[in-house]
Backbone atoms as SQL, in Angstrom:
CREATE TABLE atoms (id INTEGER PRIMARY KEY, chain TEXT, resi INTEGER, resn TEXT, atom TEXT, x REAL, y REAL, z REAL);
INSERT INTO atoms VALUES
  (1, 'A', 1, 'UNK', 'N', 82.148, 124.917, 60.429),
  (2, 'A', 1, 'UNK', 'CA', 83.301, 124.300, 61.032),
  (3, 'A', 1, 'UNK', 'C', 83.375, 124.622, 62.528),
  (4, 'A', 2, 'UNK', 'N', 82.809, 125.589, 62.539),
  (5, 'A', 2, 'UNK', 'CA', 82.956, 126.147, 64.456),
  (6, 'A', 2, 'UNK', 'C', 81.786, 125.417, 65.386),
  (7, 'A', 3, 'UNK', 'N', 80.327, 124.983, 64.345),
  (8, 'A', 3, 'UNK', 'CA', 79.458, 123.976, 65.645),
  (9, 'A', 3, 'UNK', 'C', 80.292, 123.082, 65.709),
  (10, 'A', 4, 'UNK', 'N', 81.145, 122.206, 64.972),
  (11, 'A', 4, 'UNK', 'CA', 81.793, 120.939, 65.416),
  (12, 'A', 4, 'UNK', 'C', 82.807, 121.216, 65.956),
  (13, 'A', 5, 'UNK', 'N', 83.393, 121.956, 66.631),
  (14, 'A', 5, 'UNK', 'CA', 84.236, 122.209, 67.323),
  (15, 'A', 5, 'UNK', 'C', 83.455, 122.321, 68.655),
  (16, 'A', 6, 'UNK', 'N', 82.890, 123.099, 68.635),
  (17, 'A', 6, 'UNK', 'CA', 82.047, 123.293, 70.018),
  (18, 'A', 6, 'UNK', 'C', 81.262, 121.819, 70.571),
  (19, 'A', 7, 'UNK', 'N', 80.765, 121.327, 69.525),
  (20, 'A', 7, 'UNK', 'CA', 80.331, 119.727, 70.152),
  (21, 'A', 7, 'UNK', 'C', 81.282, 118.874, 70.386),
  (22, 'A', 8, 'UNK', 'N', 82.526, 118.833, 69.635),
  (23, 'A', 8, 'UNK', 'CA', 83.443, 118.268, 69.953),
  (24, 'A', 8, 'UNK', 'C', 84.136, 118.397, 71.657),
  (25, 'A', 9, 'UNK', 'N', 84.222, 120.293, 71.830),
  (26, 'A', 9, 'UNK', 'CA', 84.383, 120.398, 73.295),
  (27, 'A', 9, 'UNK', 'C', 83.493, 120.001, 74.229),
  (28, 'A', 10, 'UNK', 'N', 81.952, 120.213, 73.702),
  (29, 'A', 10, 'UNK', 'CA', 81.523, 119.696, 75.182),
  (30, 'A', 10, 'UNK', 'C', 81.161, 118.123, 75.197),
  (31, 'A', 11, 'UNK', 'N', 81.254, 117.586, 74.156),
  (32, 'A', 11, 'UNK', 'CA', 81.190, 115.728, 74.766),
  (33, 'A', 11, 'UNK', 'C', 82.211, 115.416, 75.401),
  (34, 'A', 12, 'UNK', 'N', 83.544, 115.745, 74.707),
  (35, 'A', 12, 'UNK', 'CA', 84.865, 115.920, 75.838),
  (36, 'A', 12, 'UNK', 'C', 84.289, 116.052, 77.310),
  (37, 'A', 13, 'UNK', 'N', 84.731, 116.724, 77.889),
  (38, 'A', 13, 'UNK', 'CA', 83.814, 117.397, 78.738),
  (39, 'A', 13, 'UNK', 'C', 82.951, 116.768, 79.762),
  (40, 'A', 14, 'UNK', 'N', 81.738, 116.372, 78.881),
  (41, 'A', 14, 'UNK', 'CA', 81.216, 115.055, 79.553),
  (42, 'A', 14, 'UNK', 'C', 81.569, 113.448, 80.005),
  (43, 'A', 15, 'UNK', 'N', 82.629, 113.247, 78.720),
  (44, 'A', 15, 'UNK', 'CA', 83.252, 111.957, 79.060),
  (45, 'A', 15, 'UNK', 'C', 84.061, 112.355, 79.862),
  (46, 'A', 16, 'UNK', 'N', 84.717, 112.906, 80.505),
  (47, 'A', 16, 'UNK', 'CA', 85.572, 113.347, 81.558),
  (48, 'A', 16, 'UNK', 'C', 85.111, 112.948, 82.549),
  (49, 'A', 17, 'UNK', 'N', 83.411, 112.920, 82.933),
  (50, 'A', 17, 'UNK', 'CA', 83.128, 112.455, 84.193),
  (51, 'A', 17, 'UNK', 'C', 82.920, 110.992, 84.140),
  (52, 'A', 18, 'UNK', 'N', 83.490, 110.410, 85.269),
  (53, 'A', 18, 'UNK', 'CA', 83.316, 108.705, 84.943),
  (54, 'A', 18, 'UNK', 'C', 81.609, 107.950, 85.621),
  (55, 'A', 19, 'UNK', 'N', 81.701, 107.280, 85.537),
  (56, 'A', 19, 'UNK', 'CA', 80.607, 107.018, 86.470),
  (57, 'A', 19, 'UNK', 'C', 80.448, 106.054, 87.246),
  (58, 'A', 20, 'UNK', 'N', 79.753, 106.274, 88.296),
  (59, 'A', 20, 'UNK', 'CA', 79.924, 105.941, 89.965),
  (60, 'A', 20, 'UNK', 'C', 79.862, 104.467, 89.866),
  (61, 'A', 21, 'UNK', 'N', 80.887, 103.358, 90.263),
  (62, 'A', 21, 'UNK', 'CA', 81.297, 102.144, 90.328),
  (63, 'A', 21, 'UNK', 'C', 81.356, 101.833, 91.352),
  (64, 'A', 22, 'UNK', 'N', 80.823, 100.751, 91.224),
  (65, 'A', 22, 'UNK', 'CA', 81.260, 99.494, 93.139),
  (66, 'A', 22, 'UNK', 'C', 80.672, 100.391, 94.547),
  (67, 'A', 23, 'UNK', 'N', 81.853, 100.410, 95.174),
  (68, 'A', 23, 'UNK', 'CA', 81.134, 100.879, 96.723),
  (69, 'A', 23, 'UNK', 'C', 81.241, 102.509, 96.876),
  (70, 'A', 24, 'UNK', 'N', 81.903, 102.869, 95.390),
  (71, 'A', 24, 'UNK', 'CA', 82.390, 104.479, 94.747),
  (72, 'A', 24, 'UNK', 'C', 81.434, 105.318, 94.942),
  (73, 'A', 25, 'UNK', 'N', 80.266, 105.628, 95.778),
  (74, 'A', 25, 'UNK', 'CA', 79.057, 106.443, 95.526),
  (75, 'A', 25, 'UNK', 'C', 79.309, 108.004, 94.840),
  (76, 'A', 26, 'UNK', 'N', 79.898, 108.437, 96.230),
  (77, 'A', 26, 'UNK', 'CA', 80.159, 110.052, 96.826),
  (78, 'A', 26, 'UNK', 'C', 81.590, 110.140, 96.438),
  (79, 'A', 27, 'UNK', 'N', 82.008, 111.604, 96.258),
  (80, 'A', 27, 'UNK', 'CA', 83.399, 112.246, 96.281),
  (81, 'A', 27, 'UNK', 'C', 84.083, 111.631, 97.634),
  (82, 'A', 28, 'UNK', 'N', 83.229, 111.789, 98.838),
  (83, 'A', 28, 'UNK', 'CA', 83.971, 111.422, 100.081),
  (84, 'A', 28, 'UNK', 'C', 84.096, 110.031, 100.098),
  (85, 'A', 29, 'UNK', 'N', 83.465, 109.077, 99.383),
  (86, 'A', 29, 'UNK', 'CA', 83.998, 107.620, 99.237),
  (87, 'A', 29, 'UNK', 'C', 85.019, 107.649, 98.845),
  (88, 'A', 30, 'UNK', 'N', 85.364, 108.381, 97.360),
  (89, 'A', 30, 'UNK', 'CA', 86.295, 108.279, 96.156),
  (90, 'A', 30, 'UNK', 'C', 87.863, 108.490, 97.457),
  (91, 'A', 31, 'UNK', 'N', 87.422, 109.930, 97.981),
  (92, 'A', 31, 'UNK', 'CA', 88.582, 110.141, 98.957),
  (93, 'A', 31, 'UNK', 'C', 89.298, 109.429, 100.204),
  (94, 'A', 32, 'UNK', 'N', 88.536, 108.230, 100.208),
  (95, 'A', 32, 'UNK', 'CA', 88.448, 107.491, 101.546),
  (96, 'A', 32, 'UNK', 'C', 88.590, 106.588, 100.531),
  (97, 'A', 33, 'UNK', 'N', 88.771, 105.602, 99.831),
  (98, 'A', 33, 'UNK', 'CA', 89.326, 104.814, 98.633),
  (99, 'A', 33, 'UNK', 'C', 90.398, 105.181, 98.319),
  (100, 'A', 34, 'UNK', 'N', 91.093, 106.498, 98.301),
  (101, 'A', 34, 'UNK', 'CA', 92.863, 106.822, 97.319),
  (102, 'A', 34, 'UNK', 'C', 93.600, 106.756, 98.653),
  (103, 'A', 35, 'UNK', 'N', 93.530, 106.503, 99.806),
  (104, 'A', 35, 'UNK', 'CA', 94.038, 106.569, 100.807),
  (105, 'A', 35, 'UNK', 'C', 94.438, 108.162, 101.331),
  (106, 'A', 36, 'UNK', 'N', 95.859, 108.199, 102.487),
  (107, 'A', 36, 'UNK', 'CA', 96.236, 109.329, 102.459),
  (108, 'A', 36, 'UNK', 'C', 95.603, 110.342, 103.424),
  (109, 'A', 37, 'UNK', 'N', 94.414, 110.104, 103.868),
  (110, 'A', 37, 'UNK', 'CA', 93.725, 110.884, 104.448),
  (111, 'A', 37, 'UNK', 'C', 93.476, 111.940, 103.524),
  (112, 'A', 38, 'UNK', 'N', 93.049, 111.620, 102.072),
  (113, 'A', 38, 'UNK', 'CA', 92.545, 112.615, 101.971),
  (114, 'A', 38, 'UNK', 'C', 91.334, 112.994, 102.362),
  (115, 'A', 39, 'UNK', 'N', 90.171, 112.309, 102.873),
  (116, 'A', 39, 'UNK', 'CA', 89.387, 112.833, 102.971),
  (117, 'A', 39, 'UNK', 'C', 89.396, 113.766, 103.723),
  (118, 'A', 40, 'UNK', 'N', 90.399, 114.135, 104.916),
  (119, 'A', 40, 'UNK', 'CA', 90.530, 114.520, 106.259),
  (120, 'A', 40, 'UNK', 'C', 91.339, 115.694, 105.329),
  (121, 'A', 41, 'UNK', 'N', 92.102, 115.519, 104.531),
  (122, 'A', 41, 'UNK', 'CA', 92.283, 116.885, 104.016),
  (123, 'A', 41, 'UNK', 'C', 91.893, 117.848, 103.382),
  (124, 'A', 42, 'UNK', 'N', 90.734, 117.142, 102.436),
  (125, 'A', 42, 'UNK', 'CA', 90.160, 117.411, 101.719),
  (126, 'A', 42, 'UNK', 'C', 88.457, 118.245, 102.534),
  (127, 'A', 43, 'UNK', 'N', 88.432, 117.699, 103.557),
  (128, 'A', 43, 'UNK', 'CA', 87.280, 117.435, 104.203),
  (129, 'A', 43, 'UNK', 'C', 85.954, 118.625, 104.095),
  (130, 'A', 44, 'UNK', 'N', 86.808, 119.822, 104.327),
  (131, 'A', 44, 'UNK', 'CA', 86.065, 121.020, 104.603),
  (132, 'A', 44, 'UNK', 'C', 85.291, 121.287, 102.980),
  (133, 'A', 45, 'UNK', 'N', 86.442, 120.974, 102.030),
  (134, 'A', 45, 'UNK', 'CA', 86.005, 121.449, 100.390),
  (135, 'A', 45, 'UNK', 'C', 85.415, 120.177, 99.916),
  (136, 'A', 46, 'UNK', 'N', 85.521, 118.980, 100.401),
  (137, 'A', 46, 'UNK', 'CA', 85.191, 118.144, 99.509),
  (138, 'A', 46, 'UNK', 'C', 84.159, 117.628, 99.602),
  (139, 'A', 47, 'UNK', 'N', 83.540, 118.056, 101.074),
  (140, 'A', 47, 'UNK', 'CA', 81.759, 117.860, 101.333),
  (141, 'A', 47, 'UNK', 'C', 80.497, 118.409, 100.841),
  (142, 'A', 48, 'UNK', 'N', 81.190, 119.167, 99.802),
  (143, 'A', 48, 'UNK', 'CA', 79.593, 120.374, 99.588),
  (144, 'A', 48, 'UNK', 'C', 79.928, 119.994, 97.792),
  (145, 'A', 49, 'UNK', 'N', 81.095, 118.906, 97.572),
  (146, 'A', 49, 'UNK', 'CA', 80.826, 118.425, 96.175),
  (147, 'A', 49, 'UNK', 'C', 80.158, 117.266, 96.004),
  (148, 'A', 50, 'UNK', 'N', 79.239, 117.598, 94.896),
  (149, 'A', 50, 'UNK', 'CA', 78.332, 116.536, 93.837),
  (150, 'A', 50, 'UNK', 'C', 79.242, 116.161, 93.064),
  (151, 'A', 51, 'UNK', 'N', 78.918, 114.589, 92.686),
  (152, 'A', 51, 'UNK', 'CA', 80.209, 113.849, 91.277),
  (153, 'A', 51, 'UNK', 'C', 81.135, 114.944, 90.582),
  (154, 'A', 52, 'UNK', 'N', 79.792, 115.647, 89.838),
  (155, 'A', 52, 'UNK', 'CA', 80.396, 116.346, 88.724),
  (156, 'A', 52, 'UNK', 'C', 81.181, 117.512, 89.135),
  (157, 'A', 53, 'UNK', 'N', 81.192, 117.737, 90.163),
  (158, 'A', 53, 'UNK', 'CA', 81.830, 119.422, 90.590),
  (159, 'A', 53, 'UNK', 'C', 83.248, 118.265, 90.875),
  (160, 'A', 54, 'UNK', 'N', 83.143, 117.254, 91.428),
  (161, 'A', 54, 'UNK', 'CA', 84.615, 116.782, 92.173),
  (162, 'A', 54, 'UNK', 'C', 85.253, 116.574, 90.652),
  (163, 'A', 55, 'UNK', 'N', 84.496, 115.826, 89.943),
  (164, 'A', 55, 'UNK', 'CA', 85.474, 115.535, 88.612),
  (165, 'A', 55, 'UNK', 'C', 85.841, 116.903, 87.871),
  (166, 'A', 56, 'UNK', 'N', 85.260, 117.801, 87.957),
  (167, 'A', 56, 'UNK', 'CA', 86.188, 119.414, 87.603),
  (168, 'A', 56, 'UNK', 'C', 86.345, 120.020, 87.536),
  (169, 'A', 57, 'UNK', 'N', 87.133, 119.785, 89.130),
  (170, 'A', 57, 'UNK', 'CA', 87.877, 120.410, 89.905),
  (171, 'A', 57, 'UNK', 'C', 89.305, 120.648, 89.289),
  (172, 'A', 58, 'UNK', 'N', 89.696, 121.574, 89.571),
  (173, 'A', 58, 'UNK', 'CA', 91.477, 122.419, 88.759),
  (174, 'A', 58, 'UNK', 'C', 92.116, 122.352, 89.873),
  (175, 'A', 59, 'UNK', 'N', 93.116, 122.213, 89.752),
  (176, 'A', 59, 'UNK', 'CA', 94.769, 122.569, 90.720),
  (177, 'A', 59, 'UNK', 'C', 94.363, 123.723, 91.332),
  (178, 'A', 60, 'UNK', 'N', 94.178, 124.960, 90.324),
  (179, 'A', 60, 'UNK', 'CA', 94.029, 126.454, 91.131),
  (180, 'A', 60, 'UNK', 'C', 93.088, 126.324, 92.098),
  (181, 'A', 61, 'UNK', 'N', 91.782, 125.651, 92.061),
  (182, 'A', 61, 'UNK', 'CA', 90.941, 125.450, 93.084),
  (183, 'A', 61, 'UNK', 'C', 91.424, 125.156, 94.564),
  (184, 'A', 62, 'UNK', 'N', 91.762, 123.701, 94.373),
  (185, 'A', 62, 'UNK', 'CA', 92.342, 122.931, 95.540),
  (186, 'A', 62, 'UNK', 'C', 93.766, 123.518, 96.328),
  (187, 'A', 63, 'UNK', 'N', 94.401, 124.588, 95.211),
  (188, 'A', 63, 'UNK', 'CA', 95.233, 125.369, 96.078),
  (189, 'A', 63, 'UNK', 'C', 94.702, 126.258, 96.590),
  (190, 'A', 64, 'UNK', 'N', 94.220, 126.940, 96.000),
  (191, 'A', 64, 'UNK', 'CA', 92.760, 128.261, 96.565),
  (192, 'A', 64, 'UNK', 'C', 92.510, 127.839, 98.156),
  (193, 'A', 65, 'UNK', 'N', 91.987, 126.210, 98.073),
  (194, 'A', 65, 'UNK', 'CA', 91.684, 125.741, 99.582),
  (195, 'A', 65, 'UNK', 'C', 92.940, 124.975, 100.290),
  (196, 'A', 66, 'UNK', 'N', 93.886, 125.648, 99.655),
  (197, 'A', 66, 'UNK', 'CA', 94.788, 125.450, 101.048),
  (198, 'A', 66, 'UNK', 'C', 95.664, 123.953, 100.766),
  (199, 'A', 67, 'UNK', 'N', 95.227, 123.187, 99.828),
  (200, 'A', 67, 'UNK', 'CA', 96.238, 121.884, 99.849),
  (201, 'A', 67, 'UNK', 'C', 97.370, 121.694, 99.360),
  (202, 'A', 68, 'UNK', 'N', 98.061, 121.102, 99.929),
  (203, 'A', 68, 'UNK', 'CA', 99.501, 121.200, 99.485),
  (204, 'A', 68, 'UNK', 'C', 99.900, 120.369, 98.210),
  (205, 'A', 69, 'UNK', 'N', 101.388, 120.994, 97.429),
  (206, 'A', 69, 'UNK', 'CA', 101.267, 120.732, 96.302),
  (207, 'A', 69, 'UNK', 'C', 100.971, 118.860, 95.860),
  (208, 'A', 70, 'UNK', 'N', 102.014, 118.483, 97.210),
  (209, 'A', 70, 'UNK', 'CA', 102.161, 116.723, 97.034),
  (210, 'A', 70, 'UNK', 'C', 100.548, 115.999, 97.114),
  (211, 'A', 71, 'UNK', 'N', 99.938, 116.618, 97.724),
  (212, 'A', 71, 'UNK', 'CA', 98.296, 116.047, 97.632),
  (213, 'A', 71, 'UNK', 'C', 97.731, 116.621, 96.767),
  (214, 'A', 72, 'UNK', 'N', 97.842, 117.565, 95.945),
  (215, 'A', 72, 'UNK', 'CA', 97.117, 117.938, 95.050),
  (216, 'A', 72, 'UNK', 'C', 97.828, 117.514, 93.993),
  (217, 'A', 73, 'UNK', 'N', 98.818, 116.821, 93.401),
  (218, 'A', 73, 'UNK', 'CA', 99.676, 115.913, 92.631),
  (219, 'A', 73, 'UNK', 'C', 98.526, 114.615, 92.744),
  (220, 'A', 74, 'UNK', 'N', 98.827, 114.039, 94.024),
  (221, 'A', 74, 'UNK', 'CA', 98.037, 113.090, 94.009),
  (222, 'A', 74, 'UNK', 'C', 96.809, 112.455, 93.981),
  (223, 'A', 75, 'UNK', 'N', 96.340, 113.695, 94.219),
  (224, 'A', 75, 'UNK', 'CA', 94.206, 113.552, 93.994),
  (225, 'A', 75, 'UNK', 'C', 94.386, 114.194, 92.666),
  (226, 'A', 76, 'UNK', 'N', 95.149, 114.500, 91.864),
  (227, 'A', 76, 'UNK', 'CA', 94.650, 114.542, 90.400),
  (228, 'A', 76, 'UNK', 'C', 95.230, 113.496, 89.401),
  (229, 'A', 77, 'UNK', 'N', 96.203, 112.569, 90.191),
  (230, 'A', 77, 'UNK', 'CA', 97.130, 111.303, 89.141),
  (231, 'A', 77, 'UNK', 'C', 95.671, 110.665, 89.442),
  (232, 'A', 78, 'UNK', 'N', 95.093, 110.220, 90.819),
  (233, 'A', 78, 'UNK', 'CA', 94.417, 109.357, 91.381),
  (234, 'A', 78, 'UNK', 'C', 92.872, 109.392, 90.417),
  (235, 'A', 79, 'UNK', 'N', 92.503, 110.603, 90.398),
  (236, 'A', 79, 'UNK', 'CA', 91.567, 111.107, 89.793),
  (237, 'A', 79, 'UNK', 'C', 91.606, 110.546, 87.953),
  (238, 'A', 80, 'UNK', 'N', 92.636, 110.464, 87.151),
  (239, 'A', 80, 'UNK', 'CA', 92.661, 110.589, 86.004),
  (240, 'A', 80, 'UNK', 'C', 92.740, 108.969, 86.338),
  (241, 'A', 81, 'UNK', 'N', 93.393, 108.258, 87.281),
  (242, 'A', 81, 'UNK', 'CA', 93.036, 106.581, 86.381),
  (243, 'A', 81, 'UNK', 'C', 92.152, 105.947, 87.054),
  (244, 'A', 82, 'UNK', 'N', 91.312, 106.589, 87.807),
  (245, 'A', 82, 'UNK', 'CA', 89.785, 106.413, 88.111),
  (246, 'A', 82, 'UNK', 'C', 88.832, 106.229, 86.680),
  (247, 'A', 83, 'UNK', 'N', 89.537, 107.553, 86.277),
  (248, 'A', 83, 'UNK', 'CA', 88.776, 108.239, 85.004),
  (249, 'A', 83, 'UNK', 'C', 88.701, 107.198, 83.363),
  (250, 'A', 84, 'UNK', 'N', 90.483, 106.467, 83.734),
  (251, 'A', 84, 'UNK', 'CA', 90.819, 105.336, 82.694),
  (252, 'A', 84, 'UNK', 'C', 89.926, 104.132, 83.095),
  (253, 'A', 85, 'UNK', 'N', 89.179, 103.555, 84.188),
  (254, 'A', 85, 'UNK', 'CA', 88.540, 102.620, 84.327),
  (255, 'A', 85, 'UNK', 'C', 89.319, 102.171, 85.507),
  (256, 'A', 86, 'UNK', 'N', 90.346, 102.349, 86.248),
  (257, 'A', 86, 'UNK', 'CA', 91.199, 101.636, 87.577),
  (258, 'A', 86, 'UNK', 'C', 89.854, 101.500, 88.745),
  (259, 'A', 87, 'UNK', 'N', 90.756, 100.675, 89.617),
  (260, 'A', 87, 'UNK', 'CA', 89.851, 100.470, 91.014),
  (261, 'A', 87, 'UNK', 'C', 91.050, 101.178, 92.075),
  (262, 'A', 88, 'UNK', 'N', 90.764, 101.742, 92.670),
  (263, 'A', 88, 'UNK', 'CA', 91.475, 102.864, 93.659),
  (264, 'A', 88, 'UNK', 'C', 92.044, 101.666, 94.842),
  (265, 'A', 89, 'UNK', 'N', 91.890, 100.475, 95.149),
  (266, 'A', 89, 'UNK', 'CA', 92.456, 99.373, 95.643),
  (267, 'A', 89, 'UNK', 'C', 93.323, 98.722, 94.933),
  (268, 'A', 90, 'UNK', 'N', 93.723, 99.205, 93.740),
  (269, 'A', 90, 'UNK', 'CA', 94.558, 98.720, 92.804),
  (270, 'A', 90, 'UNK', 'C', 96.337, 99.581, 92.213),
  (271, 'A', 91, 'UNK', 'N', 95.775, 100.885, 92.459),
  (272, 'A', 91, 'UNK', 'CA', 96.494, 102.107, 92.201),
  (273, 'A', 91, 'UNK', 'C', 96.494, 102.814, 93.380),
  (274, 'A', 92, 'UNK', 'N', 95.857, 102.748, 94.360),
  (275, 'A', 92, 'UNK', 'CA', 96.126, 104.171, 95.581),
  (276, 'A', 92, 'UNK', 'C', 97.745, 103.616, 96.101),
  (277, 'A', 93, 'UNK', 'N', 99.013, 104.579, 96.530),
  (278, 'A', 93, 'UNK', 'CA', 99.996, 104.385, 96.981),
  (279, 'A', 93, 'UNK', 'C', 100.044, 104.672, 98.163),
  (280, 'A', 94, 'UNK', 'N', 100.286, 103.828, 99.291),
  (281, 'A', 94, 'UNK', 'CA', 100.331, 104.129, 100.624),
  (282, 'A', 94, 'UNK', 'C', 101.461, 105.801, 100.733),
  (283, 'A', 95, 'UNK', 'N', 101.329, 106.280, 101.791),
  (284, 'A', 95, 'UNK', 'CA', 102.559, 107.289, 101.885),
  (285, 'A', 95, 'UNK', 'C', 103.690, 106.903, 102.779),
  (286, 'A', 96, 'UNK', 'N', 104.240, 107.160, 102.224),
  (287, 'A', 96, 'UNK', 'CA', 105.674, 106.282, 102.681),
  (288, 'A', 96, 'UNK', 'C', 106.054, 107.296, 104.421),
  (289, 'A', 97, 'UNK', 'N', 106.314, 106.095, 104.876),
  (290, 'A', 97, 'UNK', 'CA', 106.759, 106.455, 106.616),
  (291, 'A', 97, 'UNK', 'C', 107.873, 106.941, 106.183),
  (292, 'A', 98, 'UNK', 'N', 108.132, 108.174, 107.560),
  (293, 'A', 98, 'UNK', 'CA', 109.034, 109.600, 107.536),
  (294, 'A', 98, 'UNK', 'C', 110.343, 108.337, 108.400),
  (295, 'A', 99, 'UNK', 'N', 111.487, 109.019, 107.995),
  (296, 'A', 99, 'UNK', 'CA', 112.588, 108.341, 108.209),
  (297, 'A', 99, 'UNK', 'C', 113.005, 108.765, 109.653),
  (298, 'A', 100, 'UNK', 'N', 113.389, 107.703, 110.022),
  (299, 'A', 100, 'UNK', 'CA', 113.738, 107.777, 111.280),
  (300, 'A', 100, 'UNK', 'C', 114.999, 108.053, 111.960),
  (301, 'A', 101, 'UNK', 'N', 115.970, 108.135, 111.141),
  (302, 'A', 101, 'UNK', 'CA', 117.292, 108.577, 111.197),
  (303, 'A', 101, 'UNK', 'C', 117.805, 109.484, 110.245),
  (304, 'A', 102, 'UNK', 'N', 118.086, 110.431, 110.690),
  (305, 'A', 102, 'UNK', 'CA', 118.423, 111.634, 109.051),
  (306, 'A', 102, 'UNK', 'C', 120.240, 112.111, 109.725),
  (307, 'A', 103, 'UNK', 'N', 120.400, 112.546, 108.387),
  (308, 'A', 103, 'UNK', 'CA', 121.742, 113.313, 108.506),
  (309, 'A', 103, 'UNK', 'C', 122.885, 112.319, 108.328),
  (310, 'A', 104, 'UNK', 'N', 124.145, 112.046, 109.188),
  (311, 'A', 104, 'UNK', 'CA', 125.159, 111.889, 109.208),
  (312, 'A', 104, 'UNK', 'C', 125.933, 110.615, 109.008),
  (313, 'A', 105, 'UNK', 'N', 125.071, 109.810, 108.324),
  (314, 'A', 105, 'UNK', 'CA', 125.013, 108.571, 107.799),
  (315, 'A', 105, 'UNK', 'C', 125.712, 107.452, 109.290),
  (316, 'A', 106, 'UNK', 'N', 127.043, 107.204, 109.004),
  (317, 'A', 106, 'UNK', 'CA', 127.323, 106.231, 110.112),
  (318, 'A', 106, 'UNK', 'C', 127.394, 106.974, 111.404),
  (319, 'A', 107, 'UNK', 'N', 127.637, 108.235, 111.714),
  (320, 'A', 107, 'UNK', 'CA', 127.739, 109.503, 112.683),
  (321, 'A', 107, 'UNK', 'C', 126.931, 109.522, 113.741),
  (322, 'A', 108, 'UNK', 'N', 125.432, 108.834, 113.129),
  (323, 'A', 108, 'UNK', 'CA', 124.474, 108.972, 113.702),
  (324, 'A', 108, 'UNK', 'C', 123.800, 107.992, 113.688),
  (325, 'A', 109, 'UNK', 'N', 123.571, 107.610, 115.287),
  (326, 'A', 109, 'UNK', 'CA', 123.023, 105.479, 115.657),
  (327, 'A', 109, 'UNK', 'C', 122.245, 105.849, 116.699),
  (328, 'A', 110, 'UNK', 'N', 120.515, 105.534, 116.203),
  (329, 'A', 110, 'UNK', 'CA', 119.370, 105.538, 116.990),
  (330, 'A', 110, 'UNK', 'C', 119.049, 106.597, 117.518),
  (331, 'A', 111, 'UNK', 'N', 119.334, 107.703, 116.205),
  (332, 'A', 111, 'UNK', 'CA', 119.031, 108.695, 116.470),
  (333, 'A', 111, 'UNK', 'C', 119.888, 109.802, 117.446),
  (334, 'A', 112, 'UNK', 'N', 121.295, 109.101, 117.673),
  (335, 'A', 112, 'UNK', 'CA', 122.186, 110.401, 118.536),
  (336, 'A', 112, 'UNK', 'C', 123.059, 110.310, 118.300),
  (337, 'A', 113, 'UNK', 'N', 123.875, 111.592, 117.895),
  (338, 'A', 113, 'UNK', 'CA', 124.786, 111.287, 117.489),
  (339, 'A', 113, 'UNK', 'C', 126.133, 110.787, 118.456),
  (340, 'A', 114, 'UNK', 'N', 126.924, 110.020, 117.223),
  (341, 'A', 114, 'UNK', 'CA', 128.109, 109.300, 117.963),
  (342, 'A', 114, 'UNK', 'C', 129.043, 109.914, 117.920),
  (343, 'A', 115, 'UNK', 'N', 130.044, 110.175, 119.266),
  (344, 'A', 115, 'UNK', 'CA', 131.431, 111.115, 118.637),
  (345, 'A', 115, 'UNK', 'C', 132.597, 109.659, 118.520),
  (346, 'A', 116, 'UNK', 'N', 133.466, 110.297, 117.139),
  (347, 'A', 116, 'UNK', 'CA', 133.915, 109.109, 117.417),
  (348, 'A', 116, 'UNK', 'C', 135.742, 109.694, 117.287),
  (349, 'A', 117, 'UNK', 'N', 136.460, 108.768, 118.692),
  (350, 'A', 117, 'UNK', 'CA', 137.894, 109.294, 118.888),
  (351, 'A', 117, 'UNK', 'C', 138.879, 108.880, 117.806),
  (352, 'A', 118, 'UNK', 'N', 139.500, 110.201, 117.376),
  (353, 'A', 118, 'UNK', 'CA', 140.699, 109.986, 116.519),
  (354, 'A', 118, 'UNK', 'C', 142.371, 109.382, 117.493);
């Protein structure tokens, strides 16, 4: 009962890695496909990976090298529906532009605030 367990884990394992589609060669394609700059974030760790080291790769790793939690959220959603068969032109989410007015709702117009007389 315990060899079929063990073959069971490592074909797992293997199907985990997908295989290289369309203009998908390299890890640094894959990263330059999910948008985000990841490659540029990724850049220093993600050049000295072959397919199989990028496909598994752990959270603890990519924090190890420094990435923050919201990109490492997102190179592993990005990663798993690669993995379902997606095209990364289909699923990558742009990152949403930083707001340009914060705080004091009507208080505050084009960015300064307004005093307003009682």
């Amino acid at each position: 009962m315990l060899p079929s367990l063990i073959r069971r884990q490592a074909t797992n394992v293997l199907s985990r890695i997908p295989q290289q589609r369309g203009p998908i060669q390299s890890p640094v394609q894959f990263l330059n496909a999910i948008g985000r700059d990841s490659a540029d974030k990724l850049g220093n760790v993600a050049s000295n990976w072959t397919w199989e080291e990028m496909w598994s790769v752990k959270a603890d790793t990519l924090k190890n090298a420094g990435v923050t939690v919201k990109d490492r959220k997102y190179l592993l959603w990005a990663m798993q529906k690669y993995r379902e068969g997606g095209e990364p032109t289909s699923f990558a989410i742009p990152l949403k532009p930083k707001k340009k007015v914060r705080g004091w709702g009507p208080r505050v117009q084009n960015g300064k605030r307004v005093h307003v007389r009682r």
